[in-house]
PASE-607923 format. One line per field, with one value per residue (C-alpha): z, x, y; residue number from 1; chain. Coordinates in steps of 0.5 Angstrom, whole numbers. Each point is the difference from the previous one (the first is absolute). Layout:
N
w c(Z, ...) $
u c(X, ...) $
v c(Y, ...) $
num c(NUM, ...) $
cadena c(A, ...) $
***
This chain:
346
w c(42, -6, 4, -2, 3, -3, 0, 3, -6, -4, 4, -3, -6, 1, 5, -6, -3, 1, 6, -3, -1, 3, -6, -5, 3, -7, -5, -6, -1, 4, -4, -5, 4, 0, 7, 5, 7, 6, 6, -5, -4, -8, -4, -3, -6, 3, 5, -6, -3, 6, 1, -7, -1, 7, -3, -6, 3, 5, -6, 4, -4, 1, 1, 6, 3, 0, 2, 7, 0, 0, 4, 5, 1, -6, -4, 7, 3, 4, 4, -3, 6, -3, 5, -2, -1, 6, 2, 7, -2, -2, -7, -3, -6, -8, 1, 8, 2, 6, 3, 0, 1, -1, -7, 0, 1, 4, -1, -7, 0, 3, -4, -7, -4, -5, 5, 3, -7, -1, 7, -2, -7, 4, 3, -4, -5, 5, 3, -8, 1, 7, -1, -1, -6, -7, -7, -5, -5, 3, 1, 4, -6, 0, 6, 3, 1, 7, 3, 5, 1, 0, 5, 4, 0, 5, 4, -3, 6, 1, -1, -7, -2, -7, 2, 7, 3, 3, -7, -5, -3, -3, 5, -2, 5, 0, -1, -7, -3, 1, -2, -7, 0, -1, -5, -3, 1, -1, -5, -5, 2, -3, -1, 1, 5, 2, 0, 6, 4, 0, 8, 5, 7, -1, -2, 7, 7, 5, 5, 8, -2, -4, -7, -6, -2, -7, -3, -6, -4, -8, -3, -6, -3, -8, -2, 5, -2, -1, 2, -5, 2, -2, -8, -4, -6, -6, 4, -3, 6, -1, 1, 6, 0, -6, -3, 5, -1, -3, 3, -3, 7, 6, 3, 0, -1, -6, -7, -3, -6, -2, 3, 0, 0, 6, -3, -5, -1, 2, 0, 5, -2, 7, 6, 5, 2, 7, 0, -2, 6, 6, 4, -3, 4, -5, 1, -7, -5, -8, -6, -6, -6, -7, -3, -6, -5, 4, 4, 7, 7, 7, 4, 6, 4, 3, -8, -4, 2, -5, -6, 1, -8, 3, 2, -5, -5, -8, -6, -1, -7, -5, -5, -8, 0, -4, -2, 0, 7, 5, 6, 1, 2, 2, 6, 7, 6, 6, 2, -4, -3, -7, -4, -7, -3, -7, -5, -3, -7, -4) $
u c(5, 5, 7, 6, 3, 5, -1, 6, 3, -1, 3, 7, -2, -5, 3, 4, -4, -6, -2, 5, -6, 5, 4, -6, -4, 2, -2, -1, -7, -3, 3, -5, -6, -2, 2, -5, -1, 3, -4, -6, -3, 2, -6, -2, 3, 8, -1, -2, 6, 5, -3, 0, 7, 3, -4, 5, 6, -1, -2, -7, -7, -3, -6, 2, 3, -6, -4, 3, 1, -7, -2, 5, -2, -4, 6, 1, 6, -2, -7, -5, 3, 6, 3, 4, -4, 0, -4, -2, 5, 6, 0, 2, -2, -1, 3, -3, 7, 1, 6, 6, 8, 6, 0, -7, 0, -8, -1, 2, -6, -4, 1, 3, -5, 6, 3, -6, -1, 7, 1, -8, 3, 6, -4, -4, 6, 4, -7, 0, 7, -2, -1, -7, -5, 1, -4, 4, 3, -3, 5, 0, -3, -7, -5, -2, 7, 0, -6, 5, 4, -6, -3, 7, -1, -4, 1, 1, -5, -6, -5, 3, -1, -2, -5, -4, 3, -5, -5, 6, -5, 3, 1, -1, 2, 7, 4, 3, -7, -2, 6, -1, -8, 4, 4, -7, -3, 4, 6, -5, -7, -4, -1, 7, 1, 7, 1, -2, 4, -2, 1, -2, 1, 6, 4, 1, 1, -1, 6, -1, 2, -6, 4, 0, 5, -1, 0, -1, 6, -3, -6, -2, -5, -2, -3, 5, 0, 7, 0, -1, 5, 6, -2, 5, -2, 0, -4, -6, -6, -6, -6, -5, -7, -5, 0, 5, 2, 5, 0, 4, 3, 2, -7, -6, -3, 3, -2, -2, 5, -2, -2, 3, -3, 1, 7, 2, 7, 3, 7, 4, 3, 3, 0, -6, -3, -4, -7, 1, -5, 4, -5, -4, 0, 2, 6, 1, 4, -1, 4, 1, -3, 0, -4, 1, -4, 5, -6, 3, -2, 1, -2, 0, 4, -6, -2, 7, 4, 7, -1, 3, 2, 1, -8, -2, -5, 1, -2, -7, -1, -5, -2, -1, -7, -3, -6, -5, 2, -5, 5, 7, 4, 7, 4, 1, 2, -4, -4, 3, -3, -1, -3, -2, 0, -2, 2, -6, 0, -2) $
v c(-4, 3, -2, 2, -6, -5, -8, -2, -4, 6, 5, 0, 1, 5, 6, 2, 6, -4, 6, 4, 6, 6, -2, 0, 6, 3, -5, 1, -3, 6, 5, -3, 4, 7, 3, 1, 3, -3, -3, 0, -5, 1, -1, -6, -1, 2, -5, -4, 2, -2, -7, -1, 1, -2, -6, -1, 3, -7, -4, -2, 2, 6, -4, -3, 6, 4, -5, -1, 8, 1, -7, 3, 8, 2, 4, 4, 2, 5, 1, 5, 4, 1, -6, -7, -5, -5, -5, -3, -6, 5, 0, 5, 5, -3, -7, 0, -3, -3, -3, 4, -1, 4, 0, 4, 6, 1, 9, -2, -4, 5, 6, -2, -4, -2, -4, -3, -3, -2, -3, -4, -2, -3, -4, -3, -2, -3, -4, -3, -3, -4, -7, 0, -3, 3, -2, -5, 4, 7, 5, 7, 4, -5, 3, -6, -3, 5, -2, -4, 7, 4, -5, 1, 7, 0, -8, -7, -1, -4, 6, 0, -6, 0, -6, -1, -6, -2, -2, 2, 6, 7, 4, 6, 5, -2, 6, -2, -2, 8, 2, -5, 4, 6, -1, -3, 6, 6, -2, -5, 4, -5, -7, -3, -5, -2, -7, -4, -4, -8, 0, -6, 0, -6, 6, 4, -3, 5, 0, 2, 7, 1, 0, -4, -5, 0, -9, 3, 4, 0, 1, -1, 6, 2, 7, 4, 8, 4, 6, 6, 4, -3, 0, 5, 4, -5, -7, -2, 0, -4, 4, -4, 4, 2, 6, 3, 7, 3, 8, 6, 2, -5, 1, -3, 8, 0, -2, -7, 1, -7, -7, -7, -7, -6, -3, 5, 1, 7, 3, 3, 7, 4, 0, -1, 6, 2, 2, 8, 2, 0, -2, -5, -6, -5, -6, -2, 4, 1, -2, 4, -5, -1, -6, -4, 6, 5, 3, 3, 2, -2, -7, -1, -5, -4, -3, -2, -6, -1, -4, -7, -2, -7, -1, 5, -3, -1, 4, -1, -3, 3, -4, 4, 4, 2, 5, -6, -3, 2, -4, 1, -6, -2, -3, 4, -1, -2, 8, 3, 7, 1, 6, 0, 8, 1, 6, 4, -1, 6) $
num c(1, 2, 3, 4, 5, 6, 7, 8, 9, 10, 11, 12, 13, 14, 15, 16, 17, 18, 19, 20, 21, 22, 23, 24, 25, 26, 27, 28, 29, 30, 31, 32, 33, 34, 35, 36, 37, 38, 39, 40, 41, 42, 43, 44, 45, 46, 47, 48, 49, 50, 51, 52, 53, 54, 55, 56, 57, 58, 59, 60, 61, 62, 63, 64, 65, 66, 67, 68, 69, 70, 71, 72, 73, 74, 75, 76, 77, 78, 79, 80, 81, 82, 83, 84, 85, 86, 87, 88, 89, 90, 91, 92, 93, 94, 95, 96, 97, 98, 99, 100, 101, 102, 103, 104, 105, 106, 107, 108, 109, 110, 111, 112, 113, 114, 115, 116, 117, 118, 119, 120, 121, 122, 123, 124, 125, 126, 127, 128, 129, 130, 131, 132, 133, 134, 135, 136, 137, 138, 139, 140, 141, 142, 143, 144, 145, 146, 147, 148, 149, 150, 151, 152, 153, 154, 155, 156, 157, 158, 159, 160, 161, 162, 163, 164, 165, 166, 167, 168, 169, 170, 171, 172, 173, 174, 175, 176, 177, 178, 179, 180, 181, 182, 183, 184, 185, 186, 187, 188, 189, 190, 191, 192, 193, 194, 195, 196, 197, 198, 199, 200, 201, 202, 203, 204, 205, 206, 207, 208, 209, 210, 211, 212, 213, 214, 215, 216, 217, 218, 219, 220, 221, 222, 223, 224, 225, 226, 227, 228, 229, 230, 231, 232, 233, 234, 235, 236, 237, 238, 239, 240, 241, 242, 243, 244, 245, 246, 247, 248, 249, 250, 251, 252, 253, 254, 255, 256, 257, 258, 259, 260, 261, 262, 263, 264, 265, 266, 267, 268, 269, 270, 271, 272, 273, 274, 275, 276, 277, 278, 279, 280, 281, 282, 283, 284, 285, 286, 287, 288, 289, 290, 291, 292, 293, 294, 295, 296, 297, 298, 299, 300, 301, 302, 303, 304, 305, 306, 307, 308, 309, 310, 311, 312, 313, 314, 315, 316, 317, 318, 319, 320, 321, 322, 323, 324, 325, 326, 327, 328, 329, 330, 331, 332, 333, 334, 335, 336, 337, 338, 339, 340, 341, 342, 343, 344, 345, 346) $
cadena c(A, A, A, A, A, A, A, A, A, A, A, A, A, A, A, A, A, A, A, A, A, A, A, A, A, A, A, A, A, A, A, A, A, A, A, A, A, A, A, A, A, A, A, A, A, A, A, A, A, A, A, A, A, A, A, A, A, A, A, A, A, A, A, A, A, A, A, A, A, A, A, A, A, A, A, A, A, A, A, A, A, A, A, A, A, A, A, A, A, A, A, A, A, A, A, A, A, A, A, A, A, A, A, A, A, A, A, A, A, A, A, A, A, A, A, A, A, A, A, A, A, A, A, A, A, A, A, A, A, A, A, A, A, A, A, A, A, A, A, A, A, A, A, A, A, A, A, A, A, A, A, A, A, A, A, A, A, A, A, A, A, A, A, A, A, A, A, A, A, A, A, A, A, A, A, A, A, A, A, A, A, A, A, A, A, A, A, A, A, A, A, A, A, A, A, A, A, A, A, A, A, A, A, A, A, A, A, A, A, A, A, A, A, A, A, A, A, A, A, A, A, A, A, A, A, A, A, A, A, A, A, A, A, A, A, A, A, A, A, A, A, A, A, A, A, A, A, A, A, A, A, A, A, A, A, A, A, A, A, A, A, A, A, A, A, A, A, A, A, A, A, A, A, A, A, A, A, A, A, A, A, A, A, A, A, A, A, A, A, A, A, A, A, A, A, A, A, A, A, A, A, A, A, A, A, A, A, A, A, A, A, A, A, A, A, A, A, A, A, A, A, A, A, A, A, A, A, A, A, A, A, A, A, A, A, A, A, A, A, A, A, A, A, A, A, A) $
***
């Protein structure tokens, strides 16, 4: 269920502007996409564009957005008939929105994809100031502190309880639990695992309405991953695989202009780019970067994380070589990568 409605301690503040979408329909976030065709599905990456940028507008990730959006409908506004894409429960469109009010406007939803995304957005966002769980010292911009508002996207309801109350085990068709694999699979692409929640049935009680009442309101989580797209021309990235590709174009067809090793330390220097092949079916985007020696290239989002000086390690120390040593030594930071490079003598 992805219902619009409002708790009641929370209507008062709410109502004003949070459904306003007639006043929003012009925002500005969807002039940042190229136009396309009424009453049909834009290509890939336009729909890409829109999630992303009503995303940020929302300050959500954009991670978190397109991974509902495509739990929710595959992208899919329309059917491939050209109709509104309306499931069996009366989802309607993209965000697959439900329950409707006066502050909805239900044809908008069928036939305006911007709308539909916008109403979806709103959702989820007024979901993350429900007094649910949240992470200690997690804010709106780290992915796995809207596993709880994800979770209420679809229905704090025992179905989704992250762990089966019966054995305490991972549940792992809950509805956030394959909205947290998507994100996984299509924004990171390979290897990157999101932070996992220490869950015990102790947590949650199930009331006679089948939902949950959450027992515990803080957790405490290391490693959690914040979202690219908020990094600005000028931040520092850490690189997250080995041997990752810069490329000449934002394109995984593109050239390799030249590789960056797991860890190595890149600079941002524009704005992040959509895969130029409008129809190539990536979720991430890609940064313009430079390294330290001032090579450049495209990386995509899935393999940088933003440099944190204040957990970076120290300056690895060589100590004085000499033509007659055979081993270098020094002092470095545990898993830090050093590489020696000679100059040829003539």
């Amino acid at each position: 269920m992805k219902s619009v409605f409002i708790k009641a301690g929370l209507l008062t503040c709410l109502l004003v502007g949070a459904f306003n979408l007639e006043a929003s329909a012009e925002s500005t976030w969807a002039t940042k996409c190229s136009l396309f065709e009424n009453n049909m599905n834009p290509s890939f990456q336009q729909i890409n564009c829109l999630l992303t940028n009503a995303a940020i507008e929302a300050d959500i990730p954009p991670e978190v957005v397109k991974a509902v959006a495509y739990q929710e409908s595959d992208w899919s506004q329309f059917t491939k008939k050209n109709e509104p894409n309306i499931s069996p429960d009366g989802g309607i469109g993209i965000m697959q929105v439900t329950d409707r009010n006066e502050y909805i406007d239900e044809e908008k939803l069928k036939y305006d994809i911007t709308y539909n995304i916008e109403a979806g957005v709103k959702i989820l966002s007024d979901k993350y100031a429900y007094d649910l769980p949240k992470i200690k010292g997690a804010g709106r911009h780290e992915i796995e502190n809207w596993y709880f508002p994800i979770m209420a996207y679809n229905g704090t309801k025992a179905v989704n309880s992250p762990v089966y109350q019966s054995n305490g085990e991972k549940n792992t068709t809950a509805y956030q639990e394959k909205v947290f694999s998507k994100i996984e699979n299509y924004s990171f692409l390979t290897g990157t695992k999101l932070a996992a929640f220490p869950f015990k049935r102790t947590d949650f009680v199930y009331e006679s309405t089948n939902h949950i009442t959450f027992l515990k309101n803080v957790y405490k989580l290391n490693n959690l991953h914040t979202s690219a797209y908020f990094l600005k021309k000028g931040d520092k990235v850490i690189v997250t695989i080995d041997n990752s590709k810069l490329r000449g174009k934002p394109t995984t067809s593109s050239e390799v202009k030249n590789t960056a090793l797991k860890d190595s330390l890149l600079t941002i220097t524009n704005d992040f780019a959509y895969d130029v092949k409008s129809t190539i079916e990536n979720q991430f985007v890609w940064f313009p970067v430079k390294t330290a020696e001032g090579k450049s290239g495209y990386i995509s989002s899935a393999y940088i994380k933003r440099w944190d000086a204040s957990t970076a390690p120290s300056k690895p120390k060589v100590n004085e070589i000499t033509d007659q040593d055979v081993v270098i030594t020094g002092k470095a930071s545990s898993n830090v990568k050093v590489i020696a490079k000679g100059t040829k003598i003539m």
